[in-house]
C-alpha positions as CSV (number, residue, x, y, z in Angstrom):
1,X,-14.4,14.9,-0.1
2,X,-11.4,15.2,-2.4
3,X,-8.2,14.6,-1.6
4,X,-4.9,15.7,-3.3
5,X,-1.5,14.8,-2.1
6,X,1.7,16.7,-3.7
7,X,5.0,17.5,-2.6
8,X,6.9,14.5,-3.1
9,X,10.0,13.7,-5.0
10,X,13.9,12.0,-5.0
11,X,16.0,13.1,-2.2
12,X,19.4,12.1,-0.7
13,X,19.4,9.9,2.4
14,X,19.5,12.6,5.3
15,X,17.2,14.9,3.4
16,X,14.1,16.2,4.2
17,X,10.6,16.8,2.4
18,X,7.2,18.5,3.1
19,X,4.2,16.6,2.0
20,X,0.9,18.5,1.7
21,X,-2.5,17.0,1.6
22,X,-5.5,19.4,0.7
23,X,-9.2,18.9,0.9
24,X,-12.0,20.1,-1.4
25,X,-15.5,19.5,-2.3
26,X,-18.4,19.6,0.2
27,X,-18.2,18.6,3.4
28,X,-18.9,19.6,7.2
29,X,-15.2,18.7,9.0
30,X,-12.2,16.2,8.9
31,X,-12.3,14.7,12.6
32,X,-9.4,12.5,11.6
33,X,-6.5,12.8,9.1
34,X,-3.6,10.1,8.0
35,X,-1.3,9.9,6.4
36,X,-0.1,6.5,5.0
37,X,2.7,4.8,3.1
38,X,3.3,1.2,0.7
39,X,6.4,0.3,-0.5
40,X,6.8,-2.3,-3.3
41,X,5.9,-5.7,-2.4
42,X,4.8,-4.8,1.3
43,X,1.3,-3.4,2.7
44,X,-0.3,0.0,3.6
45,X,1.3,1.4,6.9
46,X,0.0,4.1,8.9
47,X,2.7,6.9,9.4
48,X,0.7,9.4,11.1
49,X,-2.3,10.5,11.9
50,X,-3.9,13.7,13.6
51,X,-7.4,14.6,15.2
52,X,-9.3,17.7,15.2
53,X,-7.6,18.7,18.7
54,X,-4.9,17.0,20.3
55,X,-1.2,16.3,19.2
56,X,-0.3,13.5,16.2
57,X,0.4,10.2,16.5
58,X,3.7,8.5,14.5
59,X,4.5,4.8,13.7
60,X,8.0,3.7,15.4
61,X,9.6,3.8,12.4
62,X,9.3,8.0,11.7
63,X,8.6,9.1,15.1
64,X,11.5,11.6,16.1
65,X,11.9,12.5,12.0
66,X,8.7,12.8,10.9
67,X,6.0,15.7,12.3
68,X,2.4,16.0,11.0
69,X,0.9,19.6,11.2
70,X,-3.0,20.9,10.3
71,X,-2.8,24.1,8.4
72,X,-6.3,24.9,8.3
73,X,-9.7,22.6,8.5
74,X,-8.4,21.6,4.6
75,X,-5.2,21.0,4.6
76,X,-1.8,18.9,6.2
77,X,1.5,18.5,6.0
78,X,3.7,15.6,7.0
79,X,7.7,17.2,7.2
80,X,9.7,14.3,6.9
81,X,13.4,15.1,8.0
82,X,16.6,12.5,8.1
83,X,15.1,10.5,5.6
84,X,16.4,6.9,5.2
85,X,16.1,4.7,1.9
86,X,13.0,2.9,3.3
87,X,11.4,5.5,3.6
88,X,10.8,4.9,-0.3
89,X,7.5,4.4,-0.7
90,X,4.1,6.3,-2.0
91,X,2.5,8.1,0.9
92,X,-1.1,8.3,0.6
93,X,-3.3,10.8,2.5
94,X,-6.8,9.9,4.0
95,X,-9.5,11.5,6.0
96,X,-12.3,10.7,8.0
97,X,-15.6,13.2,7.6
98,X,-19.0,12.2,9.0
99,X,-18.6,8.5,9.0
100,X,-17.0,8.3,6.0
101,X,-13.2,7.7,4.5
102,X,-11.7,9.3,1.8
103,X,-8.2,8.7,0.3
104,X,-5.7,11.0,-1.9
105,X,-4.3,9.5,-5.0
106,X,-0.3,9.0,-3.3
107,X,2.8,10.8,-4.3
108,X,5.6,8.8,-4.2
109,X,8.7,9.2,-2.4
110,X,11.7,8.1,-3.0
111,X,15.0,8.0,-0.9
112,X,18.4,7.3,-2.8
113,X,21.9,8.7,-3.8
C-alpha cells in the first residue's frame, strides 16, 4: 500500500484546509485509517482516525474543528476549519490493511499571519 498525502499549505489563523490521503498499489481493504500530526521538537499525535464502518474519532485538541471523511475504499480527507497556530505541524496519513501499517510521506501545515 502506498500512501500519498497532499493538500496542505500556509493559512491565516481562522482558516480552513482539506487534506486528502489516497491509496494505491495492491491490496484487499483499509480497516483503519489515521491521520497524524508532529510539530517541531514534540512527538507524533494522533488527530483522527476512522474504521471501515462507524463514525471518526478526534484528539481533544481538533475535535469540534476538525472532521475526517472516507471518499471511497482509497481515499480520505481530514477538513480542518478554525485553524489555530498550533495546529502547525506535518500531518501524516497512515493505514492499517491485513495486519499491516502503512504511512504517507506528511504534508505540512502551517498556521500564521
Amino acid at each position: 500500500v502506498q500512501l500519498q498525502a497532499s493538500g496542505g499549505g500556509l493559512v491565516q489563523p481562522g482558516g480552513s484546509l482539506r487534506l486528502s490521503c489516497a491509496a494505491s498499489g495492491r491490496f484487499v481493504s483499509i480497516n483503519v485509517w489515521s491521520w497524524y500530526r508532529q510539530a517541531p521538537g514534540k512527538q507524533r499525535e494522533l488527530v483522527a482516525s476512522i474504521g471501515s464502518i462507524g463514525s471518526a474519532n478526534y484528539g481533544d485538541s481538533v475535535k469540534g474543528r476538525f472532521t475526517m471523511s472516507r471518499d471511497n475504499a482509497k481515499k480520505v480527507y481530514l477538513q480542518m476549519s478554525s485553524l489555530k497556530p498550533e495546529d502547525t505541524a506535518v500531518y501524516y496519513c497512515k493505514a492499517w490493511s491485513a495486519g499491516n501499517e502503512y504511512w504517507g510521506q506528511g504534508t505540512q501545515v502551517t498556521v500564521s499571519s
